[in-house]
C-alpha positions as protocol buffer text, in pm:
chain_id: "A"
residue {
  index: 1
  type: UNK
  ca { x: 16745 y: 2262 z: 18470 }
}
residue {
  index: 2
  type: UNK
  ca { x: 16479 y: 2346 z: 18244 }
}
residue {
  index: 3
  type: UNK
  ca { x: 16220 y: 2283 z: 18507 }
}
residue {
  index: 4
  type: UNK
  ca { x: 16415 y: 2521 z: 18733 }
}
residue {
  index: 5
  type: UNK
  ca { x: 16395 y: 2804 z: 18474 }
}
residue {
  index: 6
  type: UNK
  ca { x: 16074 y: 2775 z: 18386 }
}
residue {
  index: 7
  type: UNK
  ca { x: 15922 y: 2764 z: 18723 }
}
residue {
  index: 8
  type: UNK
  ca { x: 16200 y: 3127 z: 18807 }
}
residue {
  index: 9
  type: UNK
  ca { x: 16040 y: 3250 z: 18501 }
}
residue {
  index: 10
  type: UNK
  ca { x: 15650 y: 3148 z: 18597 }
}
residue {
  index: 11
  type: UNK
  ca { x: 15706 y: 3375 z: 18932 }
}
residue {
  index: 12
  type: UNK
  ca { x: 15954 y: 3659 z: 18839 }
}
residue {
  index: 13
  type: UNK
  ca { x: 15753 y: 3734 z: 18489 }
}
residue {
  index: 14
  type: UNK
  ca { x: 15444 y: 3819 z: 18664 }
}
residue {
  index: 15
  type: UNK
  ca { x: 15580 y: 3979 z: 18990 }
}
residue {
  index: 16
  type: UNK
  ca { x: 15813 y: 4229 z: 18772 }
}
residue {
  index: 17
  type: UNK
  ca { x: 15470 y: 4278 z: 18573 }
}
residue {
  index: 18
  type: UNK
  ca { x: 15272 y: 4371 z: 18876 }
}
residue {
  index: 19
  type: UNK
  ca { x: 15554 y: 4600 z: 19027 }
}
residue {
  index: 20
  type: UNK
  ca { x: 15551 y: 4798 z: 18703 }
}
residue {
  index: 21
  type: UNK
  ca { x: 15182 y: 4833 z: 18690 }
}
residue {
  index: 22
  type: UNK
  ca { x: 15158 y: 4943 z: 19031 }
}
residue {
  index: 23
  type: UNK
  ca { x: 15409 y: 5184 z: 19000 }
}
residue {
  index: 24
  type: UNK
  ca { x: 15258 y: 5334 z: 18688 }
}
residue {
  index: 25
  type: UNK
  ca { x: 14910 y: 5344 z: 18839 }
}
residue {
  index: 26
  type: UNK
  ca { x: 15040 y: 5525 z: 19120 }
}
residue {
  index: 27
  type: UNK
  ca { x: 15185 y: 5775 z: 18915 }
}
residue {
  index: 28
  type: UNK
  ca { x: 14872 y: 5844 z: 18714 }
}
residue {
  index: 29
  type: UNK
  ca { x: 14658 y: 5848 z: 19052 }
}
residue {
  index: 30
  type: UNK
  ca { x: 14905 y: 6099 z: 19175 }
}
residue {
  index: 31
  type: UNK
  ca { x: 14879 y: 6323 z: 18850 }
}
residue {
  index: 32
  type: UNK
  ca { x: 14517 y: 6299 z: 18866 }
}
residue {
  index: 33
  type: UNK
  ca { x: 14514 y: 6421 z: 19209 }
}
residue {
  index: 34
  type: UNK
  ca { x: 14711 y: 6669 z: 19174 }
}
residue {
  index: 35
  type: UNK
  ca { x: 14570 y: 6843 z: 18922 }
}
residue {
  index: 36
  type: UNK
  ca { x: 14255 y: 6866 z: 19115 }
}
residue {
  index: 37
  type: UNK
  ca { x: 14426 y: 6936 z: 19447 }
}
residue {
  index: 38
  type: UNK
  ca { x: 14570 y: 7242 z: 19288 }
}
residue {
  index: 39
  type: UNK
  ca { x: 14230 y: 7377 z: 19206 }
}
residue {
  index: 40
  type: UNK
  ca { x: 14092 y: 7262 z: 19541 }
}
residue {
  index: 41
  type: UNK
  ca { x: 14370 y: 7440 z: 19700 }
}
residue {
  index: 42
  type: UNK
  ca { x: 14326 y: 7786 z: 19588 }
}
residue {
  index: 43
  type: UNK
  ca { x: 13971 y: 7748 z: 19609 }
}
residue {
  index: 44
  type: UNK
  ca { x: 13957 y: 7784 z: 19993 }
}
residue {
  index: 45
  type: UNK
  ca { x: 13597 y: 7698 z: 19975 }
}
residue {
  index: 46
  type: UNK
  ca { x: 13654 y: 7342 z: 19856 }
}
residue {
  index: 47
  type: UNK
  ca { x: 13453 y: 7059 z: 20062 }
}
residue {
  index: 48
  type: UNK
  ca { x: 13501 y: 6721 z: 20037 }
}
residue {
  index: 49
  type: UNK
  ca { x: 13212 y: 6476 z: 19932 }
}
residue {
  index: 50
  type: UNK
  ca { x: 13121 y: 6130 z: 19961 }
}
residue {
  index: 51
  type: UNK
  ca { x: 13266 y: 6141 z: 19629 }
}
residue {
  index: 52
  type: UNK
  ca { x: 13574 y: 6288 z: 19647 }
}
residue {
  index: 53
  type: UNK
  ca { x: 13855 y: 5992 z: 19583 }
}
residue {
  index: 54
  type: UNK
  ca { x: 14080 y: 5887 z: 19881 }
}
residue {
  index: 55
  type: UNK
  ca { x: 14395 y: 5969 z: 19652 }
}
residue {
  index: 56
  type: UNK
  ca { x: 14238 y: 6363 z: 19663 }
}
residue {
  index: 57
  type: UNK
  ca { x: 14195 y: 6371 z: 19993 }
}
residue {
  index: 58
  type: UNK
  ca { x: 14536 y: 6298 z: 20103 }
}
residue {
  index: 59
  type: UNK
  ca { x: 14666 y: 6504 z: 19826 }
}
residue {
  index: 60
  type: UNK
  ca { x: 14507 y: 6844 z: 20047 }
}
residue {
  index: 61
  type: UNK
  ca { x: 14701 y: 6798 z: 20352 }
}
residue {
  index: 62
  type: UNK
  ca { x: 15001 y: 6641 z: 20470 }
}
residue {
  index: 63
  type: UNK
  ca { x: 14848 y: 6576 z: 20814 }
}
residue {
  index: 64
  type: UNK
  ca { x: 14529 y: 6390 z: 20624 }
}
residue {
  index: 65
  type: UNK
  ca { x: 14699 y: 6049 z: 20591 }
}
residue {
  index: 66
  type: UNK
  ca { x: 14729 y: 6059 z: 21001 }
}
residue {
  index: 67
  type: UNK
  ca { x: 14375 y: 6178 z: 21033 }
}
residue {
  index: 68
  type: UNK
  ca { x: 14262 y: 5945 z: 20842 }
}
residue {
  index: 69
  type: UNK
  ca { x: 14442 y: 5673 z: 21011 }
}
residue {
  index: 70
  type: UNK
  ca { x: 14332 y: 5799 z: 21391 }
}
residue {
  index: 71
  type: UNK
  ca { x: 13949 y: 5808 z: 21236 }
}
residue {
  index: 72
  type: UNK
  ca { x: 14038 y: 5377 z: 21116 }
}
residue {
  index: 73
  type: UNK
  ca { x: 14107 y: 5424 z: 20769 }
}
residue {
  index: 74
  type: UNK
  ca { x: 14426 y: 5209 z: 20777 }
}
residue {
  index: 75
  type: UNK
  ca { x: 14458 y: 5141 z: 20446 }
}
residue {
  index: 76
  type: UNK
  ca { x: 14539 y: 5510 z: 20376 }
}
residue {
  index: 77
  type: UNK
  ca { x: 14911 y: 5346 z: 20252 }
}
residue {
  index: 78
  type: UNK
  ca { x: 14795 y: 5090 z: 20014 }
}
residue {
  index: 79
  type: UNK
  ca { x: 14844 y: 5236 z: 19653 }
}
residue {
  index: 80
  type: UNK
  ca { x: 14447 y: 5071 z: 19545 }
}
residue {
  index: 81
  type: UNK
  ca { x: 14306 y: 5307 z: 19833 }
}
residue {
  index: 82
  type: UNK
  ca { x: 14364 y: 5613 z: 19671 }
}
residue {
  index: 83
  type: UNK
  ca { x: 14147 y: 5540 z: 19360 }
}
residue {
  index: 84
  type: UNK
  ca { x: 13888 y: 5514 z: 19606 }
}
residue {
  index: 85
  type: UNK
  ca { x: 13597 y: 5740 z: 19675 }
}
residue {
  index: 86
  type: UNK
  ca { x: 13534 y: 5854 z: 20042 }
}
residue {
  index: 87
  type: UNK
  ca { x: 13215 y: 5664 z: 20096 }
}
residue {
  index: 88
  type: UNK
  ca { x: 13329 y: 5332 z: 19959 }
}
residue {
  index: 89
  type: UNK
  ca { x: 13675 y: 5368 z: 20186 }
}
residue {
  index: 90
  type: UNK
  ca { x: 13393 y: 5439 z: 20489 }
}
residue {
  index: 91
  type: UNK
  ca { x: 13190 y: 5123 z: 20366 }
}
residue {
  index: 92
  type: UNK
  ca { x: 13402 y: 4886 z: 20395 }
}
residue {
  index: 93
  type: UNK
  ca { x: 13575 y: 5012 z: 20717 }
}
residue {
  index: 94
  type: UNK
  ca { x: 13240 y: 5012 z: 20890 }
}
residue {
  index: 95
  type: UNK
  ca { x: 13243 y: 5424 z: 20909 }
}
residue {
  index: 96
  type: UNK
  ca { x: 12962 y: 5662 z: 20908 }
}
residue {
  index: 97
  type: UNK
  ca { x: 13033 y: 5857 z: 20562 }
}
residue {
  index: 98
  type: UNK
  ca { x: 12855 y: 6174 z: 20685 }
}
residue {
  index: 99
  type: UNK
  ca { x: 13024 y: 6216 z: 20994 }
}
residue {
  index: 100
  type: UNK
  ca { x: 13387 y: 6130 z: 20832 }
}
residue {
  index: 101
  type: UNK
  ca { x: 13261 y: 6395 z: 20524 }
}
residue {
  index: 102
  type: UNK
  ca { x: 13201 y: 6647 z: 20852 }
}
residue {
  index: 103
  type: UNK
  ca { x: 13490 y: 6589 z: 21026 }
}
residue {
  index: 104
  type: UNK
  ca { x: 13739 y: 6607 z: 20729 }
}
residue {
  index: 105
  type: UNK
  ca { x: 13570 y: 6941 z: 20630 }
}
residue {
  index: 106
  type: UNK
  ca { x: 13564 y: 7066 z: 20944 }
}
residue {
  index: 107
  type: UNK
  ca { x: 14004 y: 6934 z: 21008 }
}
residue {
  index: 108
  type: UNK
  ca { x: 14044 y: 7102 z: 20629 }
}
residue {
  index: 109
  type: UNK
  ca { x: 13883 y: 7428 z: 20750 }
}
residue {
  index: 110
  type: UNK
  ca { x: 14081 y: 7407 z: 21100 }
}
residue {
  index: 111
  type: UNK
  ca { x: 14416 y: 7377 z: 20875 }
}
residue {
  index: 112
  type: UNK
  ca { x: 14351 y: 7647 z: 20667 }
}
residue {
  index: 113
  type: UNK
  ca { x: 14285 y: 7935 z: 20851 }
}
């Protein structure tokens, strides 16, 4: 029995202790973001850099997240993306980081005219 609750308490401790992380992580990303986005926002002249975290970028749009995903960014819905900036997201997905930079731009400046 002992056995039993140890091994329940080996896999539950640290799976509860991830959730919880990730969930407060995602919060802070999302606070971060925001904060920026409103800035970026009202600043109509805003472009986005190579710089610019994923978590931003899908902040400015509610179409970004499915622009992103057409361009073959899937991991636009994984919660570690968004701390992410734009050219290591294109790095690893085998993208050209100036001609994602240009066509976000140019999509942000389509969607707010």
């Amino acid at each position: 029995m002992q056995t039993i609750i140890i091994g329940i308490l080996i896999i539950a401790v640290p799976m509860i202790a991830y959730c919880v992380g990730t969930v407060m992580r995602d919060e802070m990303y999302a606070k971060e973001a925001n904060g920026e986005i409103t800035a970026a926002k009202d600043n109509k002249d805003f472009m986005v850099t190579r710089d610019t975290k994923m978590g931003q970028i899908l902040a400015m749009d509610k179409g970004m997240g499915d622009f992103l995903m057409q361009a073959g960014m899937h991991c636009v819905t994984c919660a570690s993306a968004t701390s992410e900036s734009l050219e290591m997201a294109c790095t690893v997905h085998g993208l050209n980081v100036d001609q994602t930079v240009t066509s976000i731009n140019a999509y942000l400046a389509e969607e707010n005219e």
